[in-house]
N, C-alpha and C positions, 0 to 999 in steps of 0.2 A: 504494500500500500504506500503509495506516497503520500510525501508530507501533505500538509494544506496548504489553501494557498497564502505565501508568505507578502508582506504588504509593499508599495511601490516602496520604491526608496526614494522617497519626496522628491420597344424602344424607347427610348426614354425621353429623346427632346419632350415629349408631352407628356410625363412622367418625373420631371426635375421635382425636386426637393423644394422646398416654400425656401423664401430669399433668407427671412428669419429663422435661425436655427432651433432646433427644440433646445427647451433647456435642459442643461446637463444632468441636473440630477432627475432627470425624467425617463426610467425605463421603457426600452420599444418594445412591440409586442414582438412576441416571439411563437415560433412554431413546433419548436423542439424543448429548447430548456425552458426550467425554472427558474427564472431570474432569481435570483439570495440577496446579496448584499452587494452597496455600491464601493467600489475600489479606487478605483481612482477616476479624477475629470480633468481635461483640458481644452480651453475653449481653442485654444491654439494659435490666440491674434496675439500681435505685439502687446507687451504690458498687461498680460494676463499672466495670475499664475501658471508655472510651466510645473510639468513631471518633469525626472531627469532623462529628457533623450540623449542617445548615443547618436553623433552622426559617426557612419561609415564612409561612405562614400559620395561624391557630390556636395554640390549648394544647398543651404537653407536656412529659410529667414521667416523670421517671423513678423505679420505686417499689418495690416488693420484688418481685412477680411481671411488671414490663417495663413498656416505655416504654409511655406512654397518652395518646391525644389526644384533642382533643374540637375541634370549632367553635369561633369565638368570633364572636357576633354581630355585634360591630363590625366587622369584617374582612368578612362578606356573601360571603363564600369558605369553603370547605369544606379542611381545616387542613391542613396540608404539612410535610413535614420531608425533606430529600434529603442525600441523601453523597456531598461534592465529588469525584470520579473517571471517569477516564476510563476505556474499555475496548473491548476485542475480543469472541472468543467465550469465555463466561462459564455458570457455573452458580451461580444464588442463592438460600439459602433460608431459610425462618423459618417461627417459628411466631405464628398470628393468633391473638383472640379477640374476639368480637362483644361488646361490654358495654352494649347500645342503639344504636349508631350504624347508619342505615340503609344501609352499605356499608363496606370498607375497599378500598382499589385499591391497586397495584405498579405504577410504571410507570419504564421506564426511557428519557431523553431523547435526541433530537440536540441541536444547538448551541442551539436556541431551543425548539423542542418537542416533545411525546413523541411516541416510535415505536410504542409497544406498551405494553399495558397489561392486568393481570390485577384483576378482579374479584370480592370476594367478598361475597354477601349474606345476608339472611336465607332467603332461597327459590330462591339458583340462584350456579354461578360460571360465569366467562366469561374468555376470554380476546380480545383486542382489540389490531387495527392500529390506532393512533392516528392524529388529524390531523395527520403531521409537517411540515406545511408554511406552515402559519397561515392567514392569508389567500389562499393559492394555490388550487390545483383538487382536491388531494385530503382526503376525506374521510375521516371513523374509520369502521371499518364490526368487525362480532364475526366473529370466526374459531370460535369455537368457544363454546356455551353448556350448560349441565348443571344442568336443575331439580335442584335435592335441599334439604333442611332444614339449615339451620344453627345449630344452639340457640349463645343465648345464655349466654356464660360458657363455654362448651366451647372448649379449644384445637387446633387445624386447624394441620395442615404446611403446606407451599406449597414445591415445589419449582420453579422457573423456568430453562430452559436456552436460550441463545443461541448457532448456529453457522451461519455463512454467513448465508445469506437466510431461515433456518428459529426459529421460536421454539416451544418446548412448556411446556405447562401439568399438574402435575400436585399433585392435592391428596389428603394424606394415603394417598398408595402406591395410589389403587385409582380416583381422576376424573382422567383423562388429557383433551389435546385438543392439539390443533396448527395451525398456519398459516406460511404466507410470503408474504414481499414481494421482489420485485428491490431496490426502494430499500431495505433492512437490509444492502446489499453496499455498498451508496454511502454510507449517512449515518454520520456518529460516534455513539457510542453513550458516554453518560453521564451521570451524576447520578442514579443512580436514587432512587426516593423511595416515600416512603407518603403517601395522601392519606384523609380521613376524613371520609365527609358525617356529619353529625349527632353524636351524644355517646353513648357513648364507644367506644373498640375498644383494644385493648395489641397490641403486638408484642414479641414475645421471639427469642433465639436466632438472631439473625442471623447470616449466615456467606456468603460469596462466596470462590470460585476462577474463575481462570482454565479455560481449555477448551482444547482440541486443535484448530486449524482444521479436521480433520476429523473428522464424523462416527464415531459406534461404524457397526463393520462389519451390527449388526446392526440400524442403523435402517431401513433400505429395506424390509426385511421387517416390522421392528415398527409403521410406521407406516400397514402397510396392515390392522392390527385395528383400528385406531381409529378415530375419527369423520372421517368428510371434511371440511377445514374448509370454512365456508361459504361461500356465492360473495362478491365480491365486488359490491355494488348499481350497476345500469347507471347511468350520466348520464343 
């Protein structure tokens, strides 16, 4: 059993996000988990209290409408900023915006690589088991994908939920999709982060809780409207 979870260490064009962001300490609905308790908040504009992000790689700045990254060419990496924490089952959300960047992603880690990882582009989102193993045998493969348009400058929810072996994807209350893995029972789950090919993307309104180890009673049923996720690809 692992530990619990230990505390921070202080298409859609017509489907956009309202200009005003919900407030932080305000839980999104969810499909899967049981929202528990609020963990940490970031509104994520200049002169707000911050979490302690890690930048990795890339620009980023924090500025009246949220943080904003971009490439930096020296680097030859596509730009990173993660939030040093550890965790269980969890629910996290925020809101994106596309300012040119040809992607933003979500992804949350084990000890050395990510397990999952959510998607957002100009022409489709996705949700994705990551290669958690590095150089081992398993590979990233998409659990669930959704053409739609995503205009630039428009801002997008992203609700992200984590419990047991199951992960779900939901963007702006109405593109759902879901997957699992055995190994999300085994591996530690931390650091989640934002990554950003190309120039630029913001993120606002960050917000994470903890989850209930178990499921709402009504996912069994709710997960059978949704998309099947995809197989996984044969060796």
């Amino acid at each position: 059993m692992r530990s619990p979870l230990i505390a921070l260490l202080f298409g859609l064009s017509s489907l956009g996000a309202a200009d005003t962001p919900t407030p932080l300490t305000e839980a999104p609905a969810t499909l899967l988990a049981q929202t528990d308790k609020l963990v940490g908040t970031d509104a994520m504009t200049k002169g707000s209290p911050a979490l302690p992000w890690k930048i990795t790689k890339g620009r980023w700045e924090r500025t009246a409408l949220g943080t904003s990254g971009a490439e930096l060419p020296a680097d030859k990496h596509n730009a990173i900023i993660r939030l040093p924490v550890k965790l269980e089952s969890f629910v996290l959300a925020f809101d994106v915006r596309l300012d040119g960047a040809a992607n933003v992603a979500f992804s949350i880690n084990n000890a050395k690589e990510q397990l999952a990882r959510v998607i957002i582009a100009p022409t489709y989102v996705s949700l994705r088991r990551d290669d958690y193993d590095g150089n081992g045998p398993e590979k990233a493969f998409t659990l669930f994908t959704q053409p739609t348009p995503i205009d630039a400058g428009t801002w997008h929810t992203v609700v992200f939920e984590m419990v047991g072996d199951t992960i779900v994807l939901t963007v702006d209350g109405k593109i759902s999709g879901w997957g699992s893995d055995p190994a999300y029972l085994k591996e530690i789950r931390a650091n989640p982060g934002f990554h950003i090919d190309g120039t630029f993307a913001t993120v606002r309104n960050f917000r994470l809780w903890t989850a209930k180890a178990e499921p709402k009673p009504t996912w069994a049923e709710k997960k059978g409207t949704l998309p099947k996720p995809l197989d996984k690809p044969k060796k």
